[in-house]
C-alpha positions as CSV (number, residue, x, y, z in Angstrom):
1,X,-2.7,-30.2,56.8
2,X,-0.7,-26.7,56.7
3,X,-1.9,-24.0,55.1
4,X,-1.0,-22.4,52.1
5,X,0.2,-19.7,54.1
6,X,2.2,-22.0,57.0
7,X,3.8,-23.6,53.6
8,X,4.8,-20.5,52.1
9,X,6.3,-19.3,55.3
10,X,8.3,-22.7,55.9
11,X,9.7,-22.3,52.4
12,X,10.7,-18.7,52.9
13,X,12.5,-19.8,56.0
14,X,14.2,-22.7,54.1
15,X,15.0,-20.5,51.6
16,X,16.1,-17.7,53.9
17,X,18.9,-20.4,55.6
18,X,19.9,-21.7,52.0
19,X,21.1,-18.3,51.4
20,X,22.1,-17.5,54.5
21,X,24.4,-21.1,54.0
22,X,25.8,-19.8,50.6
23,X,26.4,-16.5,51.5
24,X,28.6,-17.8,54.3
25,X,29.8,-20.4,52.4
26,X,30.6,-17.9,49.6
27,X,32.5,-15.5,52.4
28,X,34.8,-18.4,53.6
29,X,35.6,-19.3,50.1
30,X,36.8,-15.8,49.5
31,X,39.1,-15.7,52.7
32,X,40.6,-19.0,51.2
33,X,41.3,-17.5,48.2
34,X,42.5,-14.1,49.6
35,X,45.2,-16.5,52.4
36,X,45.7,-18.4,48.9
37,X,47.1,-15.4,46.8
38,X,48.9,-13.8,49.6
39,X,50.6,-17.1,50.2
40,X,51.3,-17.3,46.2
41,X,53.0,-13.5,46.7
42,X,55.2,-14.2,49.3
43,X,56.4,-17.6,47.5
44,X,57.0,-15.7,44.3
45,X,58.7,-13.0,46.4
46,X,60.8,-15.7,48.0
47,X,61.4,-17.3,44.4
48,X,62.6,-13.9,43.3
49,X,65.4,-13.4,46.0
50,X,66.3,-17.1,45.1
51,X,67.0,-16.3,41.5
52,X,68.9,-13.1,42.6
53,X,71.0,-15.1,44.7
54,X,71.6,-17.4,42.3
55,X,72.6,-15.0,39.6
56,X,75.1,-13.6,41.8
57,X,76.1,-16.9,42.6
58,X,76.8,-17.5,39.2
59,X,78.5,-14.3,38.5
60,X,81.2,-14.9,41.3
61,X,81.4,-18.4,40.4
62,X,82.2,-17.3,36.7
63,X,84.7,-14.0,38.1
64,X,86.2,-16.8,40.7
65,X,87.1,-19.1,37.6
66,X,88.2,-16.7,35.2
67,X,90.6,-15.6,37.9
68,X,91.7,-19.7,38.3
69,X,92.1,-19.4,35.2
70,X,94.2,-16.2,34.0
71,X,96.1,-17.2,37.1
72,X,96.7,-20.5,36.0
73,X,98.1,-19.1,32.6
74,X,100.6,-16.7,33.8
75,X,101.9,-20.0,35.9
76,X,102.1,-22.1,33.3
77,X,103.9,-18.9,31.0
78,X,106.4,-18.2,33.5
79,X,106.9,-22.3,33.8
80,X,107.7,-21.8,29.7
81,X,105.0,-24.9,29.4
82,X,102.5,-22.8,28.5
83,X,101.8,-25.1,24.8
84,X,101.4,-28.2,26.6
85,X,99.7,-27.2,30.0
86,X,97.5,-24.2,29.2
87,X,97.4,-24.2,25.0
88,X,97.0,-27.7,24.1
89,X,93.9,-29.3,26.1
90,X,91.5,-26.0,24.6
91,X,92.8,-27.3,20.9
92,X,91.1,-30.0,20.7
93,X,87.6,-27.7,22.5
94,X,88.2,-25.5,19.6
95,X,88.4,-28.0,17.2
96,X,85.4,-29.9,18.0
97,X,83.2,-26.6,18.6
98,X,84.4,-24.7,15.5
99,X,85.3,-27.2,12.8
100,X,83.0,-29.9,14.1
101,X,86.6,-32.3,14.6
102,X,87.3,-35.0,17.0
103,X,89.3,-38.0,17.7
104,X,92.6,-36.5,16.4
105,X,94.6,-39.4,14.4
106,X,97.3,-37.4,16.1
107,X,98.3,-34.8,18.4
108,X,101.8,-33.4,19.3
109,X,103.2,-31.2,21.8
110,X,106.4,-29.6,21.4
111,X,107.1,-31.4,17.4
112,X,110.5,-31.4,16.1
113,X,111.2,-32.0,12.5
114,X,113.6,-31.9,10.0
115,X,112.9,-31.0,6.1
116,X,112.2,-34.0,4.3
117,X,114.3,-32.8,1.5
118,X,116.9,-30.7,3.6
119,X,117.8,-32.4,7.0
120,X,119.7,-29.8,8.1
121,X,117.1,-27.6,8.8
122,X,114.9,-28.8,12.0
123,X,112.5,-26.7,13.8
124,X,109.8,-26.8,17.0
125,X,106.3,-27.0,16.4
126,X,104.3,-26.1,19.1
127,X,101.0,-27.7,18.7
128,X,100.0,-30.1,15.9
129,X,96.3,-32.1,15.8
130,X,95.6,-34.3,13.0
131,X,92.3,-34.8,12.1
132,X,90.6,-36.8,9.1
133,X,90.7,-33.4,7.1
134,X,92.1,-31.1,8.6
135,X,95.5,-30.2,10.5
136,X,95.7,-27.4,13.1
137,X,99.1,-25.8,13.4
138,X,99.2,-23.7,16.7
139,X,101.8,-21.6,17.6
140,X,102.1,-20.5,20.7
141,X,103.9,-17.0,22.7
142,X,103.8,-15.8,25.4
143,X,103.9,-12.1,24.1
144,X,102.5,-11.3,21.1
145,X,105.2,-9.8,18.3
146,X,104.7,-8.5,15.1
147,X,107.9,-10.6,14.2
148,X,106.7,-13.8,15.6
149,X,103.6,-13.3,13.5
150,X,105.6,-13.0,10.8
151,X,107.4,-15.5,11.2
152,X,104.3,-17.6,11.7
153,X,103.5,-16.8,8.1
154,X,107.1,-18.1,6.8
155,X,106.7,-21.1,8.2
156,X,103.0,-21.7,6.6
157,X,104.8,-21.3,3.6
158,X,106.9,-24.2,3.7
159,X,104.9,-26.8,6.4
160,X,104.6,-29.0,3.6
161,X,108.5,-29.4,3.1
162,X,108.2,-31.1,7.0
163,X,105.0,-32.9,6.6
164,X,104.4,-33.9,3.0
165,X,101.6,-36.4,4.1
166,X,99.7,-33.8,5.1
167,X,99.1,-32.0,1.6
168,X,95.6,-33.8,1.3
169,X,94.6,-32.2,4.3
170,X,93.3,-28.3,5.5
171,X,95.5,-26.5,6.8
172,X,94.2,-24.6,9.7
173,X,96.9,-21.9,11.4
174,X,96.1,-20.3,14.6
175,X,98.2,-17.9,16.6
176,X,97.9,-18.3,20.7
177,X,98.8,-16.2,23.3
178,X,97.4,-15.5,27.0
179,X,96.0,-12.0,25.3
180,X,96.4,-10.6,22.0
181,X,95.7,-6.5,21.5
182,X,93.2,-5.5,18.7
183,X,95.9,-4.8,16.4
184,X,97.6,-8.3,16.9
185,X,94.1,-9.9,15.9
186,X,94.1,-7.5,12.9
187,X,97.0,-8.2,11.7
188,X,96.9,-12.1,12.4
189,X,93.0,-11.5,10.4
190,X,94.9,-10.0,7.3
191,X,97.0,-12.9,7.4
192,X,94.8,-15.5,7.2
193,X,95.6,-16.9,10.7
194,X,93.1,-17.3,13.3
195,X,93.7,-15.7,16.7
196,X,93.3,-17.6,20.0
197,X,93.5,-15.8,23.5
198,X,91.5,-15.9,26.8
199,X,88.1,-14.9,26.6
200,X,85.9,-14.7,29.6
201,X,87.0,-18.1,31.3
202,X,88.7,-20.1,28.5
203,X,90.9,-20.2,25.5
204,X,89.2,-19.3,22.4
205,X,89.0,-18.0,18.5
206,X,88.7,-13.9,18.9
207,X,88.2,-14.0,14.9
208,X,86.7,-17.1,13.6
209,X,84.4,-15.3,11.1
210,X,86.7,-12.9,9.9
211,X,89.1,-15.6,8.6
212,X,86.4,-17.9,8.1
213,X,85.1,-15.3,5.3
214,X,88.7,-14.6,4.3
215,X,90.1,-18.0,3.7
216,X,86.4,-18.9,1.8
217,X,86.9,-15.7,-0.6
């Protein structure tokens, strides 16, 4: 039978190689981790020049299309079908994103039309989309005038007299043009007419609130 002493020294040994064990164990478990997090590192480095190159992906992407597209416009302007090819399919965008309208009961391109009560007057419209409540008149130029502006505004006056059956309706007027100057959106603001010109890579409202607030007041 061992001694006390033989058992005491077997269980220091034991003991001795348990830790030895853990410590090596422990030491391995370490370099694991260490590999680990460097290999974490370089992924998120690699994730980081993936974003990067996304991002300027995205930025030519977005200068390649507004490019398309400003290129596209002057096209269609010196075509003089710059209503139907270049105007009229962001109406119906505009429509739907700021006066929550689609499925037009009609849309018209290019709308002539006498006076109900005077036939002898007859006049272009260049864009009209009928909606439920509301009717967008669009007029469209391919240089922005003072006079044409005005001129806008005369005709406002007097849509009724060539659509009567639209009196239960809103009337919504915008002004569109390839690019408008501040002072053109000013002036169309004063007015009550909203202002539609390129913006970034599309056709869009340059002063929805300010006529929004206008027309409410």
């Amino acid at each position: 039978m061992p001694s006390v002493k033989d058992r005491v020294d077997n269980l220091e040994k034991v003991l001795e190689e348990y830790i030895r064990n853990v410590g090596n164990s422990q030491m391995q478990t370490e370099k694991e981790l260490r590999e680990f997090k460097d290999e974490m590192g370089e992924f998120k480095d690699e994730m980081s020049d993936f974003k990067d190159e996304m991002r300027a992906f995205k930025e030519e992407m977005r200068e390649d299309r507004k490019k398309a597209f400003k290129q596209w416009g002057e096209i269609t302007n010196k075509m003089g079908t710059l209503a139907e090819d270049f105007v009229a399919p962001c109406v119906r965008e505009i429509a739907q994103k700021y006066f929550g309208c689609s499925d037009e009961e009609d849309f018209m391109v290019r709308r002539y039309k006498r006076k109900v009560k005077a036939k002898e007057k007859r006049r272009e419209f260049d864009i009209i989309a009928v909606y439920d409540t509301m009717v967008m008149l669009v007029e469209v130029k391919s240089t922005p005038r003072v006079q044409y502006i005005d001129e806008f505004v005369a005709v406002l006056k007097e849509i009724y007299e060539y659509f009567p059956e639209y009196k239960g309706k809103r009337l919504v007027p915008v002004f569109a043009a390839l690019y408008l100057p501040d002072e053109a959106i000013a002036y169309l603001t004063k007015n009550g007419i909203y202002a539609m010109a390129i913006k970034d890579d599309m056709m869009d409202l340059m002063n929805f609130d300010d006529v929004t607030t206008l027309r409410e007041n």
